[in-house]
N, C-alpha and C positions, 0 to 999 in steps of 0.2 A: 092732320090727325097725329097725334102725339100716345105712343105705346110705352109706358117708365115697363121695364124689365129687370124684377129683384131677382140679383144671383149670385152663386157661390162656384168659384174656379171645382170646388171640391163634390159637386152636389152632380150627380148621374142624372138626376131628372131633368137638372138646368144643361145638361151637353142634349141629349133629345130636343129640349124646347127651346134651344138657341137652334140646331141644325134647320128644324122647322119655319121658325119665323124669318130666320136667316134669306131663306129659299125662297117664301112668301113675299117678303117685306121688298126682294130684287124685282118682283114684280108689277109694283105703282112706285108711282112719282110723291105720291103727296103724305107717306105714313113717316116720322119721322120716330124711331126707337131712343129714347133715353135710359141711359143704365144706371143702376143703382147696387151697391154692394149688401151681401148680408152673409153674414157668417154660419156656417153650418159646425165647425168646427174651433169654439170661440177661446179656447183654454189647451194651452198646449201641454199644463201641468196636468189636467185634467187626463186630456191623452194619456202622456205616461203614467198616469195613476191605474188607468185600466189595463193600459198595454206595454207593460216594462220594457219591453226589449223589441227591436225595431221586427222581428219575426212575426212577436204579439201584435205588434200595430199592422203587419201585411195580412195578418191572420183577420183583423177586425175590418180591415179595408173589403175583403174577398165580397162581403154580402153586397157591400155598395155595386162593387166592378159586376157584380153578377147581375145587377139591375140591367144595367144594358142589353144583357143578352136577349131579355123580353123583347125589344124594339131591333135589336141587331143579330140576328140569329149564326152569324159567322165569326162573332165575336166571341173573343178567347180571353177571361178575364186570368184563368191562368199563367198564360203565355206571359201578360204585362207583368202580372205581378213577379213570377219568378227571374226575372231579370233583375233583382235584389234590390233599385234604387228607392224604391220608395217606404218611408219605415216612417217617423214621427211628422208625420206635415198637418200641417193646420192651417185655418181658411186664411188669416192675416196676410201674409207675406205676398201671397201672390195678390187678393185683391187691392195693396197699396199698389202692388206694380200695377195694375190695370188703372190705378187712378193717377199713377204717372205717366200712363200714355194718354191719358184721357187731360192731363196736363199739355200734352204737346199738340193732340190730333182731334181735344173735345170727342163728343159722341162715338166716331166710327173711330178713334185711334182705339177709346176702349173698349168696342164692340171687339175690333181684327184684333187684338191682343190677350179679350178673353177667350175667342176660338182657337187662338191658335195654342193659350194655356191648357183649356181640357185637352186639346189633342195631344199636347206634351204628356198629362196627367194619364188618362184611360186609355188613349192607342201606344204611347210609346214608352209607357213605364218612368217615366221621368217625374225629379222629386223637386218639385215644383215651389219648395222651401230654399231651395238651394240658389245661391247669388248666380252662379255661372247661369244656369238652366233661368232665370229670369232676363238677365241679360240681354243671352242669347236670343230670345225672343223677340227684345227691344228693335236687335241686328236685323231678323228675319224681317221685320215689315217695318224697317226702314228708319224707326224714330234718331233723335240726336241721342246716339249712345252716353255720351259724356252726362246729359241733362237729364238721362232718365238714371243716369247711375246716384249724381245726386238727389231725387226727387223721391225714387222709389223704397228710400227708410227715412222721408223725411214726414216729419211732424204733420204737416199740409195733410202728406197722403194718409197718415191713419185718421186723421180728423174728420179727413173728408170719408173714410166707412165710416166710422163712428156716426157720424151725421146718417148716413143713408139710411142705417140699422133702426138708429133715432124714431126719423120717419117713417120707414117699414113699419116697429110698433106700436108707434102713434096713431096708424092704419087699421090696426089688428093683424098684421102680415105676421106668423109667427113660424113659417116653413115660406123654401123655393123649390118650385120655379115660383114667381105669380108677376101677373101682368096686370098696370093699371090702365085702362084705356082714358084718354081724356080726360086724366087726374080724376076720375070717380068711378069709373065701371072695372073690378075688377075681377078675372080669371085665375082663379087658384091651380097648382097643377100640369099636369101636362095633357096636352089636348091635341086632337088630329091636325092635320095641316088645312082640312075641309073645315072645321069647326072657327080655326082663327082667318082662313077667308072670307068665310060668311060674316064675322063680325066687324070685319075692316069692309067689307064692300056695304053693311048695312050702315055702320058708322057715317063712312064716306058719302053713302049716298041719303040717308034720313038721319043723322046726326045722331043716330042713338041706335041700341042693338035692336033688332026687331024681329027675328025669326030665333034667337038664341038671348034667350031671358039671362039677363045674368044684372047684378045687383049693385049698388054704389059700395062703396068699402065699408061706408058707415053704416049701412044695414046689416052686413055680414056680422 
């Protein structure tokens, strides 16, 4: 069973439904997750067009970081953000890096490399646009630093979002989180941890959802 998962390093909903299926998906043998990029935040002129100065861009961050609190109630979007690093970031930079890990480690390099990006981004106030702070990440879970430093502004890696986004809305995917199950059944949103079990165990076991109606992409 094969789960494609469209997401953005910058999108609150997508750190909930990566923590989720993260948990879920440690528990069979036989669900294999593919990632795919898409941008939330696709124009960084755009950015500064609404939010001149990096205080404006934290000030327009807040609504996002506040998202969390719904699902994390001990979560302090204040606390991240007054730590001053993050001001104009935008979705590109980091999902090339995740497609340069995904260069080195395929699937789960760029699974461990997007979790450990939002945790940069929403728990540790880090600006996620910044070479050092991608890097560094490369460091933490182990890739060829040297290969991901070349990889991660190279032509390859924006081509290959380009592509992903491509396909997303060729889909009709025009928001993340969303999940395709088996290249046609897809999950918009974010959903309980009880709701994406039942669909992998109906999946797995009758080849198609059965207690939880959900629709081919082309029907959406």
């Amino acid at each position: 069973m094969q789960i494609t998962f469209f997401h953005d390093v910058l999108c609150p909903f997508c750190y909930v439904t990566n923590k989720r299926l993260r948990k879920i998906v440690s528990e069979y043998k036989d669900v294999h997750v593919k990632h795919k990029a898409f941008m939330i935040i696709s124009s960084l002129e755009d950015l500064e067009a609404a939010a001149p100065t990096p205080e404006d861009a934290r000030e327009l961050f807040k609504s996002e970081f506040s998202i969390l609190t719904r699902y994390f109630p001990d979560y302090d979007p204040k606390k991240v953000l007054d730590k001053g690093k993050i001001g104009h970031v935008w979705s590109l930079p980091p999902l090339m890096a995740c497609k340069a890990a995904e260069f080195q480690k395929g699937d789960e390099g760029h699974w461990e490399y997007f979790s450990r990006a939002q945790d940069k981004f929403f728990m540790e106030g880090e600006n996620v646009n910044d070479d050092q702070v991608l890097i560094s990440i490369a460091e933490e879970i182990g890739l060829d630093v040297e290969r991901f430093k070349r990889d991660f502004k190279s032509k390859e890696a924006k081509l290959a979002v380009i592509q992903d986004e491509e396909e997303a809305k060729a889909m009709g995917i025009k928001g993340v989180p969303a999940l395709l199950v088996n290249e046609k059944w897809l999950i918009r949103g974010v959903q309980s941890e009880e709701y994406l079990k039942q669909v992998i165990d109906d999946v797995l076991t009758y080849g198609e959802p059965k207690k939880i109606e959900l629709k081919a992409y082309w029907e959406q």
